[in-house]
N, C-alpha and C positions, 0 to 999 in steps of 0.2 A: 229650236226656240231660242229667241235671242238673251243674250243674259245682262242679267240688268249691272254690268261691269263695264259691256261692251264698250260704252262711252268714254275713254279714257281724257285724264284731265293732266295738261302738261305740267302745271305748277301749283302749287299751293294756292297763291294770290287768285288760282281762277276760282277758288269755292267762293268767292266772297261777289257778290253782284253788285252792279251798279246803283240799287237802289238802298244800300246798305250805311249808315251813319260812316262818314270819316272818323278818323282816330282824336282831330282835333275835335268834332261834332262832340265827341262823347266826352273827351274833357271836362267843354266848355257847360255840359248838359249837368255834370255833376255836385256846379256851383248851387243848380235849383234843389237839390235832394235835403229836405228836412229831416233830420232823425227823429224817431217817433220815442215821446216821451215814456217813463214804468217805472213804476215804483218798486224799490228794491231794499235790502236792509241797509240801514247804516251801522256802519262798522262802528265797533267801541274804540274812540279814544286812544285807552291805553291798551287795545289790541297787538300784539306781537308774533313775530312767529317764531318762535323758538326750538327750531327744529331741533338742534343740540340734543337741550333738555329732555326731550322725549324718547331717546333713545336710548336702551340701555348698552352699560359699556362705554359710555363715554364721559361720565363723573369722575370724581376723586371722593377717594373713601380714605377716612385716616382709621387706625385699628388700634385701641390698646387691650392689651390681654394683664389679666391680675394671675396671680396663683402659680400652681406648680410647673414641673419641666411637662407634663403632658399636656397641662394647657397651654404652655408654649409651643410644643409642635402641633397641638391642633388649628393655634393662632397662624403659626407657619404654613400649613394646608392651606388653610383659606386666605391669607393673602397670596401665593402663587397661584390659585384658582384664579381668582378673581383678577389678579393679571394677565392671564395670559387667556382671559378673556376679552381683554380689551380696557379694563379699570384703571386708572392711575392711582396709586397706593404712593400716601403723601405723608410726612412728620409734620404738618402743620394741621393743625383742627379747624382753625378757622376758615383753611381755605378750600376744606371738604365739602362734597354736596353731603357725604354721609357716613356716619358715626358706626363702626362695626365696633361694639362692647363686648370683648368675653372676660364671662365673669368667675370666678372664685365663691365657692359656698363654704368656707372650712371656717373663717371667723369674720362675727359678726363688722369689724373692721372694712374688711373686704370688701363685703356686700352694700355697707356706706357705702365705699368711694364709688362701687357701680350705680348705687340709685341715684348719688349727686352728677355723675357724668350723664347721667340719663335725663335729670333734670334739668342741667347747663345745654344739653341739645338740643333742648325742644325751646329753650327760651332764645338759642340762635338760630332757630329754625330748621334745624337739619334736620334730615330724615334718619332715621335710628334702625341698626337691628342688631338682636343680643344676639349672644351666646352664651357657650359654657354651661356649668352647673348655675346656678341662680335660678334663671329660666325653666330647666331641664328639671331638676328637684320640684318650681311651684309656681309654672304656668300661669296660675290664679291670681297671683299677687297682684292687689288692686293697681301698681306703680305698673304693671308690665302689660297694662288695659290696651289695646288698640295697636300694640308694634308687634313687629316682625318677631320670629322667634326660629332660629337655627337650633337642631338639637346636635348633642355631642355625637350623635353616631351617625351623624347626617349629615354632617360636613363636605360631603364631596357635594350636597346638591347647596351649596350655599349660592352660588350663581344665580339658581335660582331663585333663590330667596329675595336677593339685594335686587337682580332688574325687576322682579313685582314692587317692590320699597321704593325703588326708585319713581316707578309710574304712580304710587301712593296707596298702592295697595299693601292688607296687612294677609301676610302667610307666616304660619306655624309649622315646621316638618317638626316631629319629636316623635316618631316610630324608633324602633329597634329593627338592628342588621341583623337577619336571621337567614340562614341557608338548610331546608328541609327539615323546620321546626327546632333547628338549632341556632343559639346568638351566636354570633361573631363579634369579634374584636371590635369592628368598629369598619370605616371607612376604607379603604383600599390603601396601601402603602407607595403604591406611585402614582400619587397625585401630582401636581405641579406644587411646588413651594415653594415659599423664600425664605431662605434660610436667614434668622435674625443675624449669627455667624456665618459666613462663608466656610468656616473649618470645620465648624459641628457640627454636627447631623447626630438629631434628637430623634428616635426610635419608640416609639410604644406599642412594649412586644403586648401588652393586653390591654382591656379596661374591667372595671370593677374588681370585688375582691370574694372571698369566702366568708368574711367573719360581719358581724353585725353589730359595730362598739355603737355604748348609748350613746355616746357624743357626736357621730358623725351625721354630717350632711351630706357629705360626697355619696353614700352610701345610694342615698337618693336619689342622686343622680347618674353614676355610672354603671349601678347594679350590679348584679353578678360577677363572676368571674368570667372572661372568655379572651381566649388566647386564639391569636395567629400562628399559621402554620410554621413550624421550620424553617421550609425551605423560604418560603417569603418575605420572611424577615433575615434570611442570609441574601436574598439578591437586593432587596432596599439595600441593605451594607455596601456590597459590592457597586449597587448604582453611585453609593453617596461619595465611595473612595474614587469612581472612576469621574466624579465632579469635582475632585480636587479636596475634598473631607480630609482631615487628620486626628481626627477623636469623634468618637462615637456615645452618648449618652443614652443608656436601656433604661427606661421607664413607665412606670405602671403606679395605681394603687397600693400592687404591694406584687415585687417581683417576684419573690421565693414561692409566691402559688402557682408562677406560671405552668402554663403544662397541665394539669390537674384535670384540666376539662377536655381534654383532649388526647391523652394518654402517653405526655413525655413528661420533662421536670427542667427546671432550671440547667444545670449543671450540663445538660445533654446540648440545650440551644448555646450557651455559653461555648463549649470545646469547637461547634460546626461556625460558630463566628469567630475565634482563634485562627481559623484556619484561612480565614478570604482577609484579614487584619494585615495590612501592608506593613514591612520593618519600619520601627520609629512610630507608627500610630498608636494610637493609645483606645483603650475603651472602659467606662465608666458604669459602674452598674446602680442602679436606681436602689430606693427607699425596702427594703425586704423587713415582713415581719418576724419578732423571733419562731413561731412556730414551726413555718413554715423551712425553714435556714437550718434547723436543727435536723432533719432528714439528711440533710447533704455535707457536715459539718466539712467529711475531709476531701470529699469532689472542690468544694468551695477554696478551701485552702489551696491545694492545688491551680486551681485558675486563677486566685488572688495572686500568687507568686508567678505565674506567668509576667514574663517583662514589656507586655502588650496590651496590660490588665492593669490597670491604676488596682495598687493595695488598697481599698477604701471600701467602704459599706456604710450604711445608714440603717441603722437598725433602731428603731422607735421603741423605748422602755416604758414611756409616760408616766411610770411613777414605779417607786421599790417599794411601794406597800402593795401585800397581798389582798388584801380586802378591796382596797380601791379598784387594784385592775381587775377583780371579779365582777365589782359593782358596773366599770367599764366594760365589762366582757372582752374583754383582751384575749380571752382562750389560752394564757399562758399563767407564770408566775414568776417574781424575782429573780429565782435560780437558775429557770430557763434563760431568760437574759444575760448574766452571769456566766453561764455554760459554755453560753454562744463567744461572749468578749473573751474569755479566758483562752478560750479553745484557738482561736483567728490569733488570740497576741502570742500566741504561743507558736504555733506554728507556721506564722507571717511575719518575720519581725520587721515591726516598726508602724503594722498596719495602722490606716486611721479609724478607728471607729467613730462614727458620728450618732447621736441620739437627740430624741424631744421627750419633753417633759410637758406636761400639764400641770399648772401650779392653783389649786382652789378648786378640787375637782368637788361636784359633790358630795357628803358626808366624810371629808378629809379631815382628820386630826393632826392637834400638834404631834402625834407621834407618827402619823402615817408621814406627815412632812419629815418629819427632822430624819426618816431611814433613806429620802430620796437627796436630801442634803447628805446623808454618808454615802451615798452613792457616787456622788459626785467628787467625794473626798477623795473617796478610794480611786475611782478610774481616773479623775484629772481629765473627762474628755476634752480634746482640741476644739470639737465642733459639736456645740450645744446648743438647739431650739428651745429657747425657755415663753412659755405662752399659759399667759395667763387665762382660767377657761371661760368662755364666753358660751350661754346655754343658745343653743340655736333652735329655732323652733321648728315644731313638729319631730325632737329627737326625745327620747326616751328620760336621756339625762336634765331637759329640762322642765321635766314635771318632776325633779327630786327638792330636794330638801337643798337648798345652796347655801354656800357659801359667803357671809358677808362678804360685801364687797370689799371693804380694807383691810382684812383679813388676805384676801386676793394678792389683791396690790403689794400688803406686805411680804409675802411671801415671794412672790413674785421679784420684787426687789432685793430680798434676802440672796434665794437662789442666783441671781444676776450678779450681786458683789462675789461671792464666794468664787462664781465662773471667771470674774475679772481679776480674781485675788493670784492667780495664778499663771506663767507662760511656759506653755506647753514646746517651745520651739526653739528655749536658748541652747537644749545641747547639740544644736546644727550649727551652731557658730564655725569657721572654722573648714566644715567641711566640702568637698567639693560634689557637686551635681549634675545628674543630666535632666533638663529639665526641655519640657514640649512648650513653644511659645503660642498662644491662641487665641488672647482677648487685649483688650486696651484700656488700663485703669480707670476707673472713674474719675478721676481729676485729672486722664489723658497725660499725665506726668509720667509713666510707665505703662510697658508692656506687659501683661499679666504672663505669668507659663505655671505650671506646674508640673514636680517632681513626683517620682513612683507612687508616691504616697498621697499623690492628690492634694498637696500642699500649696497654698499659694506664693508663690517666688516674682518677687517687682524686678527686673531685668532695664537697662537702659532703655530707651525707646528710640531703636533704628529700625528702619526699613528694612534692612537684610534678614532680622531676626521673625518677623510674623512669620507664622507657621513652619517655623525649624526647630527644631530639635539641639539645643547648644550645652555648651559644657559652664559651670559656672562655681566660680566659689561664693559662699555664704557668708557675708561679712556684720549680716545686723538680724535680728529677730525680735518683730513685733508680736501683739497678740492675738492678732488674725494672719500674720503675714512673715516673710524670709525675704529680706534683699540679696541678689546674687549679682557677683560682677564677674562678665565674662572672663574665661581663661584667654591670656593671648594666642594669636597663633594655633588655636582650635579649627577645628574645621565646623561645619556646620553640615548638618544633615538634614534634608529633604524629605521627609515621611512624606507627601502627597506625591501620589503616582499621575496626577494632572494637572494641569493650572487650576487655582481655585476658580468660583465663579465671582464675579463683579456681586462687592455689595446690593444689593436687591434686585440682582437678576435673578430669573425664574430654575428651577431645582425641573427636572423632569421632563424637560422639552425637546425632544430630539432631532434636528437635523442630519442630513449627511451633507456632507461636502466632500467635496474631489479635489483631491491635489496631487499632480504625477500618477493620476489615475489609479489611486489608493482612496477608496470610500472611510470618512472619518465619522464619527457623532460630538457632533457639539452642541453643547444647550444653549437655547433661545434666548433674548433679550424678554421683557416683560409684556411687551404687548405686541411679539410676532407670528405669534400664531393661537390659532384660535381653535382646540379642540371638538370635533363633533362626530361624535361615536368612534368608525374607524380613519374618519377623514379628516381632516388639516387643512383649514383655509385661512389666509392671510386677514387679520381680525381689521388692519387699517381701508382693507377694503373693502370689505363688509360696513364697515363706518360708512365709507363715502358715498357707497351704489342706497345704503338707508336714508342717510342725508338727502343725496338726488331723487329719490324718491319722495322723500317728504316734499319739498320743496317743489318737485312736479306734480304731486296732489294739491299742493295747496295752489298754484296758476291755475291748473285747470278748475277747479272749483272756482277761482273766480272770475275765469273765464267763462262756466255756463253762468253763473249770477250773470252778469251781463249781457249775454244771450237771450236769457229766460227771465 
């Protein structure tokens, strides 16, 4: 059977027959072809396509944090999160698409400046989303209607939070980090971050506390006590020195509980972090209440005098009347306090103690004042928080019986002269120091460092000097401050075991690179890489392949409109 192949054709040109239009024929034929009219939408005006916009990851967010060292590293978390997602993290407000607010609940102060930043937002348009205690404490508050809300133990999913905010949607995370019906500390300790200092690295070994004072707000919002592991908080350490760190800041609510919930103590975490502390670094230990510091009196002492250990503590008295700090529930008494400062000057010389006071506390007498005024007589602290009290609501102490207000204020100003009457610092005149350089004066006129004692020392401001370790004499003593001028001919010492990282580059990003065929780790610039679970993709092209996309939905869509 013959196959229907059989007819073979030499050339292409043969498929085409003689009776077939020419190529000019069809040309020419084309001129007659009318398009056929349809009605279709008309585009709006001021239609755009804004592909950018729509994409999260690709704004600027400016971030200011109020309050203490742990809401400064939780503010640190979440701006390295949010970079090294792909976010440009900006010092200018205005040229933000979006305002991340974390807030301070401890005096009513604070929570102004947040609700007036909140209200300055929304009147330049920007898209908002809180943080902090504010939020975290009272969700409800009518000001906090319709925006976003990041909770303090949820900080690692802030990403998420801001690209819902950014597309205009409003999300709340405000759960608790719980592992097998137990809280956790909080958020994971190697997040990505940016460190406000490249030398610091801010630690928060826990959050919340044990005790239950009537004045607090914080209480409300950090809760309980719960403390991180150990070991977990020895390798944050280690990560932060191998980024170039040279002082370490431990902070909490209130650090002498640490441990408690979990079955170690202060003193135990303190000695396994002595141990990864590089020579010439320094480590700072956060706000301890007296209670809790009285268990450990001579472990404490002990670490204090370690030369890797700034001598310094923060121990909060808020007042030397017994009845007041009962009324507060302080869980302690005068002598307790006493105990503790006697105990440390005694077997630390020269330590700094630091304390706060409440001045116009509830049911406060001229007598209960005038024993916190001898108190103050007696110790001469260097470093005094004098806070006038402010009832915050939904706290115990402010359904009491208050305090006139100029009563307040007097007191208040009373306590403040007395603290000014006196300088803690002239018998350093004279002497010579080693002091750790770390920060950059606020009038940028000097370099800040400080000595064993946690002292602040103004140093010339050269370049060689940030983060070293230098030798200096003490030639002037203000009432917050020590001028030192280098010794000549010193040498200088290098406490960081790595380069530091570039101001607001990202804390926790790892690389390798090969040089001489030796695998190195080095962290990431701000928007190189783009975290997702155990994979790593480059965030700038993830941008571009969403972009092209957008952009090739929107042709084609109007490409079938005009088809159809």
């Amino acid at each position: 059977m013959p196959s229907t192949c059989d007819s073979l054709i030499d050339d292409i040109e043969d498929m085409v027959s003689s009776s077939d239009p020419t190529p000019h024929e069809r040309l020419s034929a084309r001129k007659n072809i009318i398009p056929r009219s349809r009605k279709r939408k008309e585009l709006l005006s001021n239609e755009e396509l804004q592909a950018d916009s729509l994409i999260p990851g690709t704004q600027k967010i400016w971030m200011k944090t109020w309050g203490c060292s742990h809401n400064n590293s939780d503010g640190e978390y979440m701006a390295g999160q949010l970079a090294a997602s792909g976010y440009k993290i900006t010092d200018d407000p205005t040229d933000a698409d979006l305002w991340l607010l974390n807030s301070c609940t401890v005096k009513n102060p604070a929570e102004d400046h947040f609700r007036n930043s909140i209200k300055k937002a929304q009147e330049q348009q920007k898209k908002v989303v809180l943080a902090g205690c504010v939020p975290q404490a009272q969700p409800r508050m009518d000001y906090l209607k319709g925006l976003s809300i990041i909770g303090v133990q949820q900080i690692d999913r802030v990403v998420e939070v801001v690209d819902e905010a950014v597309k205009g949607h409003s999300v709340r995370l405000l759960g608790q980090k719980k592992d097998a019906g137990r809280r956790l500390g909080g958020a994971r300790l190697d997040l990505p971050k940016i460190r406000r200092n490249p030398l610091i690295e801010i630690i928060s070994i826990n959050t919340g506390c044990l005790n239950a004072c009537t004045y607090c707000k914080t209480k409300h919002a950090r809760g309980d006590l719960a403390s991180y592991p150990i070991e977990e908080l020895v390798e944050r350490a280690v990560q932060s020195f191998q980024e170039g760190v040279c002082e370490i800041w431990l902070t909490s609510e209130d650090t002498g509980a640490y441990g408690r919930d979990i079955g170690t103590d202060l003193p135990t975490l303190l000695w396994k972090l002595v141990e990864v502390i590089p020579e010439g670094a320094m480590l700072r230990l956060g706000m301890t209440n007296p209670p809790y510091i009285l268990e450990h009196l001579e472990e404490m002492a002990k670490i204090l005098n370690h030369p890797r250990v700034y001598a310094f503590l923060h121990v909060p008295v808020q007042s030397a009347s017994d009845s007041v700090l009962m009324d507060m529930k302080r869980e302690y008494c005068v002598d307790d306090f006493k105990r503790v400062a006697d105990f440390l000057k005694e077997r630390v010389p020269g330590i700094t103690i630091a304390t706060d006071i409440i001045c116009g506390f509830p049911g406060e007498t001229d007598a209960d004042f005038q024993e916190t005024v001898d108190l103050v007589k007696c110790y001469r602290f260097p470093s005094l928080f004098i806070n006038q009290f402010y009832p915050r609501p939904g706290t115990p102490a402010a359904k009491m019986e208050q305090v006139p207000a100029h009563v307040k204020k007097q007191r208040t100003k009373e306590l403040s002269q007395l603290f000014h009457s006196y300088n803690p610092y002239d018998h350093q005149v004279g002497e010579r120091q080693h002091v750790l350089v770390t920060e950059e004066s606020f009038d940028a006129q000097y370099y800040v460092a400080h000595n064993k004692f946690y002292e602040q020392v103004l140093v010339p401001k050269r370049a060689e000097f940030k983060g070293k370790m230098i030798e200096v004499d003490i030639y002037e003593a203000g009432k917050h401050f020590l001028r030192g001028r280098p010794v000549e001919d010193s040498k200088l010492f290098t406490p960081s075991i790595a380069t530091p990282l570039q101001k607001g580059q990202v804390s926790g990003l790892i690389k390798e690179h090969v040089a001489n065929g030796v695998r190195t780790p080095a962290s990431t610039t701000s928007s190189s890489i783009l975290l997702v679970g155990s994979y790593s993709l480059d965030r700038e092209v993830v941008k571009k392949v969403g972009i092209g996309l957008t952009l090739f939905a929107a042709v084609l869509a109007f490409i079938v409109e005009k088809l159809f």
